[in-house]
C-alpha angles and dihedrals in degrees: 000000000000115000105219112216116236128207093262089063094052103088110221114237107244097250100187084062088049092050095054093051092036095058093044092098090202092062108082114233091239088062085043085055100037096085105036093057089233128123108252084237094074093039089050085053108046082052086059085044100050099039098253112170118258124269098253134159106263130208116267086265092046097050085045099052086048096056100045087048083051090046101245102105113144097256092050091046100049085051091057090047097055095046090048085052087046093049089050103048087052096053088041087055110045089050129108094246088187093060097046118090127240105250079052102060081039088064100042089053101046084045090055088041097063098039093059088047091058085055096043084050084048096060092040089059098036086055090048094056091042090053092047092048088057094048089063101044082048082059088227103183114258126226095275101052080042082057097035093054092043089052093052096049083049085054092043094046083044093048096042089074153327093259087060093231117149116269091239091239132145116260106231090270109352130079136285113275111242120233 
């Protein structure tokens, strides 16, 4: 005899943890829906339903501030990572390498391997923001006073005579231009 599912037995999605990852724009619909065992489409279609925000690109601070409310900031990820390497070199280690198999060993490494790139990606990110934040405090010109300085010594060299030579004058705090 068939036994007929109720609604009891049906467990609900938890909708709360699909919302977070559903309005982090950087995350594709198909990885939203991976663990839910729902097709994106419905999920696509209860977030119309109930109001959720668009998937929309964010500004740097915005995209930040998503991923450390999901769990998946830089510092927290680069935490996980090291304990995962750690994990894996100690059951690498207290294995019996000589009973395992090759492919085995093959797939250990690579795995490693991999890991210890993504950290290595991490700290590569997390150096380049903190370059370019120094950068700003350091109050380093950005393209358009670059372009706006360069504008105003073209008008100066076109304005100091009808040759076109150089007027001979000191830059503010540079050297005369030769002749």
């Amino acid at each position: 005899m068939k036994k007929s599912v109720t609604t009891e037995e049906i467990a609900e999605p938890d909708w709360a943890a699909i919302r977070v990852k559903y309005e982090i724009a950087e995350i594709p619909m198909r990885d939203v829906a991976a663990g839910t065992g729902m097709q994106w489409q419905k999920i696509a279609k209860y977030a119309a339903k109930h109001g959720w925000k668009l998937r929309k690109p964010r500004t740097r601070a915005q995209k930040d501030d998503a991923l450390r409310d999901a769990g998946l900031a830089p510092t927290r990820l680069a935490t996980r990572l090291k304990r995962l390497i750690a994990r894996e070199i100690s059951s690498i280690e207290g294995e019996d390498m000589k009973k395992r198999p090759a492919a085995d060993r093959e797939r250990d490494a690579r795995r490693l391997s991999s890991l210890v790139r993504s950290l290595e990606k991490l700290n590569d990110i997390k150096a380049a923001k903190n370059k370019r934040e120094r950068e700003e405090e350091a109050g380093e010109p950005d393209d358009e006073a670059i372009h706006a300085e360069l504008e105003r010594r073209f008008n100066r060299l076109a304005a100091a005579g009808d040759e076109g030579k150089p007027s001979g004058r000191p830059e503010p705090g540079g050297e005369t231009m030769a002749e």
